[in-house]
Residue frames as qw, qx, qy, qz and C-alpha x, y, z in Angstrom:
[[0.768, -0.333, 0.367, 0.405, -84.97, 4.07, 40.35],
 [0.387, 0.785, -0.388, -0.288, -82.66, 6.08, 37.77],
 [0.813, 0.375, 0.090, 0.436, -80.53, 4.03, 34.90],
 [0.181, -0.731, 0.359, 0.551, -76.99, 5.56, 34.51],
 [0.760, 0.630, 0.079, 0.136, -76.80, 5.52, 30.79],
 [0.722, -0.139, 0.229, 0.638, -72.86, 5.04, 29.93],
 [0.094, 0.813, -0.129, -0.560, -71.87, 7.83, 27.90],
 [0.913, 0.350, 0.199, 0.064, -70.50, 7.34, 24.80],
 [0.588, -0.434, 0.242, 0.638, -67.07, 6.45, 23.90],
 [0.310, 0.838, -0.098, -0.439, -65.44, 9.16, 21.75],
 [0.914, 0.330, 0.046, 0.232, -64.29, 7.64, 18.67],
 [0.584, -0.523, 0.208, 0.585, -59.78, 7.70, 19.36],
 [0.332, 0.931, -0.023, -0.151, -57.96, 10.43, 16.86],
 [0.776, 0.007, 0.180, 0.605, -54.96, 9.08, 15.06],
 [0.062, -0.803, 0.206, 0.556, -52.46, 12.33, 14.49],
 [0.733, 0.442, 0.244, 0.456, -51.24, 12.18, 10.98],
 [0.464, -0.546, 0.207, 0.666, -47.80, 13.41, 10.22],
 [0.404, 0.888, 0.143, -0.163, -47.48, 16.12, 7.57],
 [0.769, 0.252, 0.208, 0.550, -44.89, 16.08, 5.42],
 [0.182, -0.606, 0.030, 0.774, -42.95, 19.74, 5.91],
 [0.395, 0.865, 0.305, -0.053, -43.95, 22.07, 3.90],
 [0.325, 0.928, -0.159, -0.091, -40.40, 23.35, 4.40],
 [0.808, 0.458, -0.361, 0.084, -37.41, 21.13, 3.94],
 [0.337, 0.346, -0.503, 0.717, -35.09, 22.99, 5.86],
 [0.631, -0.666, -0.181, -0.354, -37.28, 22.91, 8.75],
 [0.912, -0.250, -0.192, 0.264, -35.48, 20.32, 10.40],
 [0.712, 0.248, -0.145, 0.641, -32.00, 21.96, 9.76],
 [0.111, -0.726, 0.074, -0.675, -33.18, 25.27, 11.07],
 [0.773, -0.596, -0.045, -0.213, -34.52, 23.47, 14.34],
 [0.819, -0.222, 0.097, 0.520, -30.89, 21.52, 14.75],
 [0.383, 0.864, -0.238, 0.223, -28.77, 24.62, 13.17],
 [0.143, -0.842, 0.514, -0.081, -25.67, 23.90, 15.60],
 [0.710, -0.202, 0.664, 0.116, -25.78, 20.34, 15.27],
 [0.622, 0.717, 0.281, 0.144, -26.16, 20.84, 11.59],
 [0.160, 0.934, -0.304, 0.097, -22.94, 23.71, 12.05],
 [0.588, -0.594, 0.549, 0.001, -21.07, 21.23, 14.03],
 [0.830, 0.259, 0.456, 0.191, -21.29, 18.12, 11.07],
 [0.587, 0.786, 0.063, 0.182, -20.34, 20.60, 8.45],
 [0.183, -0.924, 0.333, -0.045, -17.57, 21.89, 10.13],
 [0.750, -0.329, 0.573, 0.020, -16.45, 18.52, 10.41],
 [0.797, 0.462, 0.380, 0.086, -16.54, 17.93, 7.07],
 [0.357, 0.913, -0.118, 0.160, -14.78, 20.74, 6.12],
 [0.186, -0.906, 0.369, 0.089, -11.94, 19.82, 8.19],
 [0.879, 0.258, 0.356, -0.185, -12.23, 16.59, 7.27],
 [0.801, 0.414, 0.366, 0.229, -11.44, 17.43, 3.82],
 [0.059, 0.943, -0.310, 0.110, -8.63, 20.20, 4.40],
 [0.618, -0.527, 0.581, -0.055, -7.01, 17.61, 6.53],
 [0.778, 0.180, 0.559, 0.223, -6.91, 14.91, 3.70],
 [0.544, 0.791, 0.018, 0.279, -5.95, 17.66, 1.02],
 [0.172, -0.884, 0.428, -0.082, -2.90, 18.70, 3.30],
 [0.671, -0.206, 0.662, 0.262, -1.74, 14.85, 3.61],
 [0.682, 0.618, 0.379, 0.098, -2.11, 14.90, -0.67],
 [0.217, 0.950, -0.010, 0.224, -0.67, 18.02, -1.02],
 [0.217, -0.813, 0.538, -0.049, 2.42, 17.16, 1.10],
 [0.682, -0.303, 0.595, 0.297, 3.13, 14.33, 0.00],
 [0.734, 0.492, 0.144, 0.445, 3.44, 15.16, -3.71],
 [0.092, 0.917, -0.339, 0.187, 5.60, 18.19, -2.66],
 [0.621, -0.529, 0.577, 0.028, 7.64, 15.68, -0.77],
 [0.894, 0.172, 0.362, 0.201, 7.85, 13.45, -3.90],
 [0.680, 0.645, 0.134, 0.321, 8.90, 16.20, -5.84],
 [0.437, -0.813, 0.378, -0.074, 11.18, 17.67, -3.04],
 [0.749, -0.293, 0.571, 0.168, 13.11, 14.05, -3.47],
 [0.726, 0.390, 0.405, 0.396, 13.00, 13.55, -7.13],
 [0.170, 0.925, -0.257, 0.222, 14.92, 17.23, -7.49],
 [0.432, -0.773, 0.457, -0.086, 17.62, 15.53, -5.06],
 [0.777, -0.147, 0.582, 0.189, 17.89, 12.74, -6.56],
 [0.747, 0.621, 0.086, 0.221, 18.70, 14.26, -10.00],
 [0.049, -0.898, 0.432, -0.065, 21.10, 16.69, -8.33],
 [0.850, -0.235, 0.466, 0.072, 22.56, 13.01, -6.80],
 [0.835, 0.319, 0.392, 0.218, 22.70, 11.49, -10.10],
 [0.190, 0.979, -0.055, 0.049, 24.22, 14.76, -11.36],
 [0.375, -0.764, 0.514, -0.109, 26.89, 14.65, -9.09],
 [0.819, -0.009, 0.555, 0.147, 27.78, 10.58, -9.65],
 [0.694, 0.702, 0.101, 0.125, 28.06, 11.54, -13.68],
 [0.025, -0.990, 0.111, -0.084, 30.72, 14.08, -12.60],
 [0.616, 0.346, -0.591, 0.390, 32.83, 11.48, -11.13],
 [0.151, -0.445, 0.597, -0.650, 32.52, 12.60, -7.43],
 [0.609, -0.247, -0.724, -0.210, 31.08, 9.18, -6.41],
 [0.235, -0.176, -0.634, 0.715, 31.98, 10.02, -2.28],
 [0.222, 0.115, -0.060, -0.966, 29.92, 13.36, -2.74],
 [0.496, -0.078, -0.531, -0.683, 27.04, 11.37, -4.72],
 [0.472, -0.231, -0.845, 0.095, 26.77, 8.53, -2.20],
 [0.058, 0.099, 0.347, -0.931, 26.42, 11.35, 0.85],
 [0.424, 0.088, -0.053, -0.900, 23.39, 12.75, -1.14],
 [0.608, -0.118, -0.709, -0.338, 21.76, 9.42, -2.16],
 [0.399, -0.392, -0.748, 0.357, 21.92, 7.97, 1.62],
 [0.040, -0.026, -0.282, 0.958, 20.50, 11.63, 2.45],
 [0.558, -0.035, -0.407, -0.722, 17.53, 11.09, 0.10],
 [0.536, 0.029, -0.840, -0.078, 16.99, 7.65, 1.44],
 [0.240, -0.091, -0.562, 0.786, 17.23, 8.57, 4.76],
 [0.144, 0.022, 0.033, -0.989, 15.06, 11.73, 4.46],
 [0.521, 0.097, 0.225, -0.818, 12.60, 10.78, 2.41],
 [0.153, 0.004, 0.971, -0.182, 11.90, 7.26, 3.10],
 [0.469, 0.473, 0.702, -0.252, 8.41, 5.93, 1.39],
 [0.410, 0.699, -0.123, -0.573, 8.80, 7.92, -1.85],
 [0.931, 0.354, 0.035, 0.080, 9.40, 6.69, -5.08],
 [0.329, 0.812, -0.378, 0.299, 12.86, 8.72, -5.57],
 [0.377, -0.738, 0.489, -0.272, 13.72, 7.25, -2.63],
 [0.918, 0.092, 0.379, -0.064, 13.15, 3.97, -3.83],
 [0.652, 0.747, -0.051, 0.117, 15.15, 4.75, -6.81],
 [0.126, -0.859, 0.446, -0.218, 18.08, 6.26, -4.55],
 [0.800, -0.366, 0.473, -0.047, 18.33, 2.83, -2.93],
 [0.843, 0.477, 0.196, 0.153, 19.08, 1.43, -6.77],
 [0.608, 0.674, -0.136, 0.397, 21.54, 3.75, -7.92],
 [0.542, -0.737, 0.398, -0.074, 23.37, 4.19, -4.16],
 [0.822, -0.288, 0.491, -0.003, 24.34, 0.81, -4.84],
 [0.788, 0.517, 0.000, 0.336, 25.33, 1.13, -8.80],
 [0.052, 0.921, -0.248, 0.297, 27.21, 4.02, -7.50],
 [0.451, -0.708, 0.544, -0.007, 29.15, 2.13, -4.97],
 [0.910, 0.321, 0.197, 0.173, 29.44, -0.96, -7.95],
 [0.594, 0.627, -0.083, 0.498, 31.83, 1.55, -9.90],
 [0.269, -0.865, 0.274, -0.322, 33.05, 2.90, -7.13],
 [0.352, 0.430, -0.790, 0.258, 34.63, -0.95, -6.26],
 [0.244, -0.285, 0.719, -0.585, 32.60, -1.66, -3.68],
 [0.496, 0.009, -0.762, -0.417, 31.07, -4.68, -5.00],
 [0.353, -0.187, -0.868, 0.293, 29.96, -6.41, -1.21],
 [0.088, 0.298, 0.537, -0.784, 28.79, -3.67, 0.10],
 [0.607, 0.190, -0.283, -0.718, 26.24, -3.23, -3.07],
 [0.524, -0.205, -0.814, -0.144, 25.48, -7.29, -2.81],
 [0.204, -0.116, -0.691, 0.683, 24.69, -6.40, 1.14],
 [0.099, 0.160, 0.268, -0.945, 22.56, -3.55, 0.22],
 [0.486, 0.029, -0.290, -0.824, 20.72, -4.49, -2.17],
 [0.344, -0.328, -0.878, 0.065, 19.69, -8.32, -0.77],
 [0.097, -0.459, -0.553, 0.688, 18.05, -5.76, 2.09],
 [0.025, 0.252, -0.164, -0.953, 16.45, -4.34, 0.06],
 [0.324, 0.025, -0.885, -0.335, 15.16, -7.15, -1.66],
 [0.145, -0.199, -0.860, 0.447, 14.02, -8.47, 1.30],
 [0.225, 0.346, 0.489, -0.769, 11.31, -5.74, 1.93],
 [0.328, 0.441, 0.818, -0.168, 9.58, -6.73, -1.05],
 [0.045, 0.531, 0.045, -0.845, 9.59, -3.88, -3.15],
 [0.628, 0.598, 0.124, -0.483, 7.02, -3.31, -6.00],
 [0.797, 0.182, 0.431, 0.381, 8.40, -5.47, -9.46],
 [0.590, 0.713, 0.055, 0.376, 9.20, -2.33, -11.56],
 [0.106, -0.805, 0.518, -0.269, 12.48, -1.35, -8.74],
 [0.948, -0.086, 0.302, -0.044, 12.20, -5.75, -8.23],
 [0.940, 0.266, 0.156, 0.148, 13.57, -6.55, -11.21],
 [0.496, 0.731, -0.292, 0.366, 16.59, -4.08, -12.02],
 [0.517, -0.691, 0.473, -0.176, 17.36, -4.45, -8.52],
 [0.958, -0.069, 0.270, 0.061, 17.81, -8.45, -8.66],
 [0.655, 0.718, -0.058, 0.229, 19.66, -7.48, -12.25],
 [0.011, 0.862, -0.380, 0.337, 21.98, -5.12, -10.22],
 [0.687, -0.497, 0.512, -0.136, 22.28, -7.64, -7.39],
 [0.966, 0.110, 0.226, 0.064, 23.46, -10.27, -10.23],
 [0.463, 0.785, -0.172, 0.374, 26.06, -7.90, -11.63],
 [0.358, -0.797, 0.413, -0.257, 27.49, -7.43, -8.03],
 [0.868, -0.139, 0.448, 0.161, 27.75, -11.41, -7.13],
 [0.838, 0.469, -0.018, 0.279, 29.79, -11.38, -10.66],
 [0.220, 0.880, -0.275, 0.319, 31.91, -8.67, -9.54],
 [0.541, -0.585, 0.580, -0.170, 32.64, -10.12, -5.92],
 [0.153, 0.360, -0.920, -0.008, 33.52, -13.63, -7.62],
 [0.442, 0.125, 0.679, -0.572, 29.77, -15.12, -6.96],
 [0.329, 0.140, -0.468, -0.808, 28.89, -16.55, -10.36],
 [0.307, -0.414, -0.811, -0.276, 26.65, -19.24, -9.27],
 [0.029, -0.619, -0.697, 0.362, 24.44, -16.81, -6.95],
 [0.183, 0.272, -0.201, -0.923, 24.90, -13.62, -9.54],
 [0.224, -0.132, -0.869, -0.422, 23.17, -16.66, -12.05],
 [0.159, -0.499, -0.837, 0.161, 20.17, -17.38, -9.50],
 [0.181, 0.690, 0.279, -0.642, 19.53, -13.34, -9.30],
 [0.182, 0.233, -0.594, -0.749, 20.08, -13.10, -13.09],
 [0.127, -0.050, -0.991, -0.003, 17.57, -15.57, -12.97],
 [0.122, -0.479, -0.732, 0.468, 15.10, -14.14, -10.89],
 [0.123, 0.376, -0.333, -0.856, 15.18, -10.72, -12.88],
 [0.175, 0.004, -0.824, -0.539, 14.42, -12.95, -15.84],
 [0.084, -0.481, -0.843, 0.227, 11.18, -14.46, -13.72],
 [0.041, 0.602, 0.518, -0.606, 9.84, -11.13, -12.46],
 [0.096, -0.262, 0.311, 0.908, 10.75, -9.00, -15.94],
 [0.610, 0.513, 0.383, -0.467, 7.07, -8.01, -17.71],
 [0.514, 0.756, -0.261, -0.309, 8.94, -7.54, -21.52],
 [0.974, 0.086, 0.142, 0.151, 10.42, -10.57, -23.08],
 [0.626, 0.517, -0.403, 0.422, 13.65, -8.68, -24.42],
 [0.093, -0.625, 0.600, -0.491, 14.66, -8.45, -20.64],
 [0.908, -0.260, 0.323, -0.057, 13.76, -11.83, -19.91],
 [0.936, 0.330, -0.081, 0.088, 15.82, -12.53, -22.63],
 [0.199, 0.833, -0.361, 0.369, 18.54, -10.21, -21.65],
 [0.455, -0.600, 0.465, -0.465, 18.84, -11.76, -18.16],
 [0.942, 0.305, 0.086, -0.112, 18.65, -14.91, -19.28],
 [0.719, 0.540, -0.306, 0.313, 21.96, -14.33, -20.89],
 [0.047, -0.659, 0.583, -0.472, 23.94, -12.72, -18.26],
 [0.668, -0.376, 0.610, -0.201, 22.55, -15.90, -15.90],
 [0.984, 0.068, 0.164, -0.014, 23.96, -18.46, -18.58],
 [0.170, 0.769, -0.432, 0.440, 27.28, -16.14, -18.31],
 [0.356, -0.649, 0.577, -0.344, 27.54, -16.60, -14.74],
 [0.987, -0.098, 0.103, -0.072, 26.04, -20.77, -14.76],
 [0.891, 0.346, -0.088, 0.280, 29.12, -21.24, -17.10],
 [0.109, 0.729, -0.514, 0.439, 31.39, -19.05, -15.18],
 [0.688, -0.436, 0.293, -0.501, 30.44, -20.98, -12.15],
 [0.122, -0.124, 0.984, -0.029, 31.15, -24.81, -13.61],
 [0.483, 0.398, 0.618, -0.475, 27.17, -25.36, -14.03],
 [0.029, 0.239, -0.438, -0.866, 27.09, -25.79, -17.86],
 [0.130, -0.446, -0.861, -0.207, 24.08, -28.03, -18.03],
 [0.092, -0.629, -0.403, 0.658, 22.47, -24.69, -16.11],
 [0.026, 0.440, -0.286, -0.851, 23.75, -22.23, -18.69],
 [0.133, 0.072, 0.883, 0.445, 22.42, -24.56, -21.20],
 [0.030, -0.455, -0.889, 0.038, 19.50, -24.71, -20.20],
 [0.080, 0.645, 0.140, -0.747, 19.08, -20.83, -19.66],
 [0.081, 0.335, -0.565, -0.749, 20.24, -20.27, -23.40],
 [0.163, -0.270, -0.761, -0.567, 17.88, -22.79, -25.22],
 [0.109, 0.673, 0.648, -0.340, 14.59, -20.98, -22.76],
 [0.089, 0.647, -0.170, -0.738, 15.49, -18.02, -24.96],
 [0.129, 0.134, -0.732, -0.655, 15.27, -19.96, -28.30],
 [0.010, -0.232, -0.963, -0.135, 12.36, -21.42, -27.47],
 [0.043, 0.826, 0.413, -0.381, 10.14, -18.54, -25.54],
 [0.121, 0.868, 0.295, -0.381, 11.90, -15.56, -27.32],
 [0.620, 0.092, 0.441, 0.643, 13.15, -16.11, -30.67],
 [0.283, 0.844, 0.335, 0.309, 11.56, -12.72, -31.70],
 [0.412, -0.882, 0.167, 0.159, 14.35, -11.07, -29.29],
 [0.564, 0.743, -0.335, 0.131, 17.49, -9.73, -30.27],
 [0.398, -0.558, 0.697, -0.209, 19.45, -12.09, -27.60],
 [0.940, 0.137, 0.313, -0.009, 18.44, -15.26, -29.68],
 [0.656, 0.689, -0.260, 0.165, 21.01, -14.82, -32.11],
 [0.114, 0.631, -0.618, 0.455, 23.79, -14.64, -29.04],
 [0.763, -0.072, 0.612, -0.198, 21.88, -17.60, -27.00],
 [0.967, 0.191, 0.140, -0.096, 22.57, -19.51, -29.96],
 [0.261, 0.821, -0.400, 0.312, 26.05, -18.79, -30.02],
 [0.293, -0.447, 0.726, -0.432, 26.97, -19.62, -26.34],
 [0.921, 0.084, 0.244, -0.294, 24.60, -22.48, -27.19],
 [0.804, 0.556, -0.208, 0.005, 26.49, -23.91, -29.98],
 [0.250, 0.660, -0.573, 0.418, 29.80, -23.20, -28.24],
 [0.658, -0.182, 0.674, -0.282, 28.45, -25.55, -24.50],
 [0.887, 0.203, 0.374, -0.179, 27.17, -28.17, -26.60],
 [0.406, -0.420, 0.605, 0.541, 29.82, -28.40, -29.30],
 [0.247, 0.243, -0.624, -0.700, 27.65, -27.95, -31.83],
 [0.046, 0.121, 0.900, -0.416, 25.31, -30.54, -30.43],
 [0.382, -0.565, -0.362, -0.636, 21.35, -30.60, -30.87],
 [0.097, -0.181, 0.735, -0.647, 20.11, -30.02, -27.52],
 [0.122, -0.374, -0.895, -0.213, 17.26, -32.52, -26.89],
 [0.182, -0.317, 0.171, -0.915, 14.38, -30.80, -26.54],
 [0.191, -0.022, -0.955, 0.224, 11.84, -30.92, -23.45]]
């Protein structure tokens, strides 16, 4: 009777991976998928240097127009200047110069008489929220208008608001005054009052204390004003 004697099992061979020897292996093996990424990349970053690269020629496309504008306004031709300002505006909408245009459209139509149509423009304007260093001279402007139309208690609340948003204490202080002008133009002296002594108290180091205590002295008759 034969035994079948089992064979023996061979003992199992794990492969170990070798670490290329040459780096670029890989890249050689993939070269078109490896041409295809770079390409991308490269347009990538042509594509994002063309949006960069047109929009500071566009900024500086606007801020040449808008000195020619301002050029023109000095001159006296205020029709002529508005034209070019609403052109700039128009045109090139999201710049700064344009932002700027929107400002001095609206002084431009101030001296020009058109006092409503600069409170009109610039409240829209307002509205959209616009960064605090074109905020605040706006508001300013917009309080000068309400005085002109005959609006001294809502010039006061943008004189006011100016005064809030302004980073440098001699234009809080400055605003400040002009809204305890309008309070007292308005009938509202306990308003005006109240503007004038925030200026003696926050910014006596400003050359508008000396003229808040003035208009001060003159509401109150001379009066301490109690302080709170």
């Amino acid at each position: 009777m034969s035994t079948t004697t089992a064979s023996p099992k061979k003992p199992q061979v794990t492969a170990s991976v070798e670490p290329s020897a040459d780096p670029l292996a890989w890249l050689r093996s993939h070269q078109k998928l490896a041409m295809f990424v770079g390409g991308a990349i490269v347009v990538l970053a042509l594509g994002t240097w063309l949006v960069v690269e047109t929009k500071s020629r566009r900024e500086q496309q606007a801020a040449v127009q808008l000195d020619q504008a301002r050029s023109i306004a000095e001159s006296g031709n205020l029709p002529l200047a508005a034209s070019q300002l609403q052109k700039i505006i128009e045109t090139f909408d999201g710049t700064n110069a344009a932002t700027e245009a929107v400002v001095t459209l609206n002084q431009v139509r101030m001296v020009n008489g058109q006092n409503e149509l600069a409170v009109v423009g610039l409240q829209g304007y307002l509205k959209t929220n616009p960064a605090k260093v074109y905020k605040v001279p706006a508001q300013g402007l917009l309080g000068e208008a309400l005085e002109n139309a005959g609006r001294p208690a809502e010039a006061a609340e943008a004189y006011r608001g100016a005064a809030a948003d302004a980073d440098v204490d001699y234009l809080k202080s400055q605003y400040l005054l002009f809204a305890a002008r309008a309070y007292r133009n308005a009938g509202k002296p306990d308003d005006a009052i109240k503007a004038l002594q925030e200026i003696i108290d926050k910014y006596p180091k400003t050359s508008g204390v000396t003229e808040a205590k003035i208009r001060l002295a003159e509401l109150t008759q001379g009066k301490m004003v109690p302080a709170k």
